[in-house]
C-alpha positions in Angstrom: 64.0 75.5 119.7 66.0 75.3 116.2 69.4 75.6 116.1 70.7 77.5 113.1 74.4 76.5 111.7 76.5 79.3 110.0 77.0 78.4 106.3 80.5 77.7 104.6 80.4 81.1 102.9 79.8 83.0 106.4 83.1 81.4 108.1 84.8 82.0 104.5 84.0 85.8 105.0 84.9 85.5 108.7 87.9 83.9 107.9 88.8 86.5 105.1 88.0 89.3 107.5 90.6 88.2 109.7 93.5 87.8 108.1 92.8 91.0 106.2 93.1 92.7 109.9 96.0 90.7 110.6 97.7 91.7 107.4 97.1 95.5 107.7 98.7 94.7 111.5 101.7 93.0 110.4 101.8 96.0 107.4 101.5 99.0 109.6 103.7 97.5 111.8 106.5 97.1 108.8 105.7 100.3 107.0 106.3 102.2 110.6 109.6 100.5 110.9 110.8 101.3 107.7 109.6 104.9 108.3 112.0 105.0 111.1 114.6 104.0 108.6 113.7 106.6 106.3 114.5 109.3 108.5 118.0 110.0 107.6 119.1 113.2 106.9 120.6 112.3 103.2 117.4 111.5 102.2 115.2 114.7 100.7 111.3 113.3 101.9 109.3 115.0 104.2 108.9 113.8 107.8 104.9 113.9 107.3 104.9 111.7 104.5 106.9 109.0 106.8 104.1 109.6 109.7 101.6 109.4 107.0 102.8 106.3 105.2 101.4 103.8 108.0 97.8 104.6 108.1 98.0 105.1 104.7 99.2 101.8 103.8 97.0 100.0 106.1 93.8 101.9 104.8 94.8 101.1 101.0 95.2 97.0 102.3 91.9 96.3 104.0 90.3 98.4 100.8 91.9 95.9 98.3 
């Protein structure tokens, strides 16, 4: 039986892969608490863009 190892460049991508799902966490995470923020009444921007903002940031980070 033969045993195969990964190479250097698959735990590189493995390792990439990861953080970029721990950065879009961490990201949506901030973007929804600054969402909340963003809620005032003083400030003219549409509630859906605030619910939107998120996802959307998150989606645009594991793109890059």
């Amino acid at each position: 039986m033969q045993v195969r190892y990964r190479t250097s460049k698959a735990v590189e991508n493995e390792l990439a892969t990861g953080f970029r799902g721990e950065f879009g966490a961490f990201l949506f995470g901030l973007i929804d608490a600054l969402a909340l923020r963003l809620q005032v009444p003083a400030i003219p921007i549409p509630h859906q863009f605030l619910l939107m903002l998120p996802s959307l940031s998150t989606i645009m980070a594991l793109l890059v």
